[in-house]
C-alpha positions in Angstrom: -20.5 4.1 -5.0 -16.7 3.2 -6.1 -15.7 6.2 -8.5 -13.7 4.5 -11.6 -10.8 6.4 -13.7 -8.9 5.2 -16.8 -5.1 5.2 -16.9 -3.3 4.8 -20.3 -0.1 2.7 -19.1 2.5 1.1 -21.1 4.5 -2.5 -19.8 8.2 -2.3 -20.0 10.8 -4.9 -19.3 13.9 -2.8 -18.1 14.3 -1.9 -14.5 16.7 -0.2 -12.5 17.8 3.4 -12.0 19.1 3.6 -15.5 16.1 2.6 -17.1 14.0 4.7 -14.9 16.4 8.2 -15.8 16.0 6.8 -19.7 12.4 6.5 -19.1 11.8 10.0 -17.5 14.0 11.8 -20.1 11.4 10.0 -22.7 9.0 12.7 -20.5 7.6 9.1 -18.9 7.8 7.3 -15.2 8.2 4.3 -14.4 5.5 2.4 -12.4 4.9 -0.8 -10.9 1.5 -3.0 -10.8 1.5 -5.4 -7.4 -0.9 -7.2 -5.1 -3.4 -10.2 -5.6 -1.9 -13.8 -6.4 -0.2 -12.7 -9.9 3.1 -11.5 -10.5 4.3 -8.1 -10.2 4.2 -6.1 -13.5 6.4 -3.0 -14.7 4.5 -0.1 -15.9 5.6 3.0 -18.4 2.6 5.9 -17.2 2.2 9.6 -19.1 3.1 11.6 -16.2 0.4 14.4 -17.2 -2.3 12.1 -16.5 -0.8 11.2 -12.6 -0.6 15.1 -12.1 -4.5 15.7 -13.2 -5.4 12.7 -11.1 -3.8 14.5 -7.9 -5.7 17.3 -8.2 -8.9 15.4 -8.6 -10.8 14.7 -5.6 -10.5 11.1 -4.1 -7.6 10.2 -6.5 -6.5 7.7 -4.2 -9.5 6.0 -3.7 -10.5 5.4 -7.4 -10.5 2.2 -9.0 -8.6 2.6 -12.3 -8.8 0.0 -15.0 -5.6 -0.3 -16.3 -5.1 -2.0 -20.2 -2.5 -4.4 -20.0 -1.6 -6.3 -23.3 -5.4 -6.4 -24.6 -6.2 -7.8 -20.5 -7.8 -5.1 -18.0 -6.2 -4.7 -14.2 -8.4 -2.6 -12.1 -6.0 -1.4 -9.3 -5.8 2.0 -6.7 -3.1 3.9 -6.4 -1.4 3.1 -3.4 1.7 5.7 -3.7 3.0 8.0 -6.0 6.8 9.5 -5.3 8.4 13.5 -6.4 10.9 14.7 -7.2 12.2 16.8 -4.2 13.7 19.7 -5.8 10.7 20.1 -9.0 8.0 18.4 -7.1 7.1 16.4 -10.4 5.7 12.8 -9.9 9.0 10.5 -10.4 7.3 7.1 -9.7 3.5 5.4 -9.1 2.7 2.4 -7.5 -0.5 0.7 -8.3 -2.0 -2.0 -6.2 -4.1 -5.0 -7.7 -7.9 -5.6 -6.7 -10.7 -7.4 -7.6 -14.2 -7.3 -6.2 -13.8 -9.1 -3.1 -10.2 -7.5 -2.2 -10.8 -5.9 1.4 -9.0 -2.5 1.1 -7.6 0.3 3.7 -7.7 3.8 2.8 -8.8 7.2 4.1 -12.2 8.9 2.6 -12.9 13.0 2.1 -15.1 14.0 5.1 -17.7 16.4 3.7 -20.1 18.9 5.8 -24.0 19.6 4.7 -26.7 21.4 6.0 -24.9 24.4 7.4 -27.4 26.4 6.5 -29.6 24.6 8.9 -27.2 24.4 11.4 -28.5 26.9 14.5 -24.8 27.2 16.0 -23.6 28.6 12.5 -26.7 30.5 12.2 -25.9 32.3 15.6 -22.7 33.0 14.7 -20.3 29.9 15.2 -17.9 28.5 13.7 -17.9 24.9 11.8 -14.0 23.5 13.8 -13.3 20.5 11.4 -11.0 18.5 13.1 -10.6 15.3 10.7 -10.8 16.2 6.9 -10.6 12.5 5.9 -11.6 9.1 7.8 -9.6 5.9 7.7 -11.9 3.1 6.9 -12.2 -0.7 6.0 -14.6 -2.0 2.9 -14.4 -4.0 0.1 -13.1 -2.7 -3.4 -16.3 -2.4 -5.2 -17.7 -0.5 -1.9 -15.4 2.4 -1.6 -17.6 5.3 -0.7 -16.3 8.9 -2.8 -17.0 10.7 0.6 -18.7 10.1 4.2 -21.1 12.3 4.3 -21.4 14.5 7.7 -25.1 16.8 8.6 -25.0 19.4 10.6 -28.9 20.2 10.9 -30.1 21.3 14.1 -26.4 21.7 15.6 -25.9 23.9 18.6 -23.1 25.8 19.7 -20.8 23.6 21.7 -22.4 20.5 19.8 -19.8 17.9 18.1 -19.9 15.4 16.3 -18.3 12.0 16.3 -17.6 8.9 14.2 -19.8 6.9 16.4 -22.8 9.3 15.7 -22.4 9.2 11.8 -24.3 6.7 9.3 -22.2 5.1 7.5 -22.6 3.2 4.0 -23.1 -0.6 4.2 -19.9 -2.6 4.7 -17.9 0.4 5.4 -15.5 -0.2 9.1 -14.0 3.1 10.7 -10.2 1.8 11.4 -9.3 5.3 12.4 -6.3 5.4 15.6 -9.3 6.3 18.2 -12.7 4.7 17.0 -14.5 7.5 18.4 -12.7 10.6 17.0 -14.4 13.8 17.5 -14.8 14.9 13.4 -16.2 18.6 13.9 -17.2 20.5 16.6 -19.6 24.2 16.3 -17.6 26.5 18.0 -18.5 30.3 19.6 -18.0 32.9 17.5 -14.9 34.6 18.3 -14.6 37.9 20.7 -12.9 40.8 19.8 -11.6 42.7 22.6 -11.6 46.6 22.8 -7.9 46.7 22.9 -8.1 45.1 19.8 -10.8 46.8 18.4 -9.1 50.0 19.3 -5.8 49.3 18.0 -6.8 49.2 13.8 
């Protein structure tokens, strides 16, 4: 199910580095609203809300409605930009969508059932190899997370984006279509030289 967020944003007519460094000294960045067969927008955003977005899970693939003169834009955030010396957000790009808008982005990869997992029970290890999965879908489709189980998993077992269900309408585009997500891994050996030297 598409998670959807709310972003209080401002239009502004001034562009240009000037305007930007007049905006940000007003504790404000600029942003821009793009994408779709409409024109390009200028946007004024708090900064505080683009920082507690980042450190919500799936910021970047939440729809957010934006309220633009009394008219509603959903869009995703499609880049935000730092300063490099404070790290503060500087800049936010947001990308127009409506429902039928077919969309690129990488999901959170989320494990289950290691307690039923045998190969964790008998003292492996859960390897995650890919923490996120670049997908296709449609913009009211985006999935919060795909959704990996790991009941009845040996050691040695993996698992791979060809063996997972994925939600209706939803296209891995990831570089190799068969990427290995997780594997169970042995439990690690300490030697006696190793054991000896603490």
């Amino acid at each position: 199910m598409t998670a959807v967020g709310n972003f209080r944003v401002e239009t502004r007519d001034n562009s240009g580095r000037g305007a930007s460094r007049a905006l940000r000294n007003q504790n404000k960045i600029p942003g821009i609203l793009y994408g779709g067969d409409k024109e390009n927008v200028l946007l004024t955003v708090d900064p505080r809300d683009v920082l507690k977005g980042l450190h919500q899970a799936g910021f970047y693939s939440t729809i957010f409605e934006l309220d633009l003169n009394s008219k509603t834009e959903k869009a995703l955030v499609r880049d935000v930009q730092f300063h490099p010396v404070t790290d503060n957000p500087i800049h936010i790009d947001f990308w127009r969508v409506t429902k039928d808008s077919k969309i690129h982005l990488s999901i959170p990869v989320v494990f289950i059932n290691e307690n039923k997992c045998p190969g964790i029970k008998h003292g492996g290890n859960l390897n995650v190899v890919l923490h996120t999965l670049d997908v296709t879908c449609l913009a009211d489709n985006i999935p919060e997370q795909i959704t990996v189980d790991l009941e009845g998993l040996e050691i040695g077992a993996s698992v791979h984006t060809a063996s997972i269900d994925l939600p209706k309408g939803v296209t891995v585009t990831h570089l190799e279509r068969d990427s290995t997500l997780a594997t169970i891994v042995p439990p690690t050996v300490q030697t006696e030289g190793a054991a000896g030297s603490s």
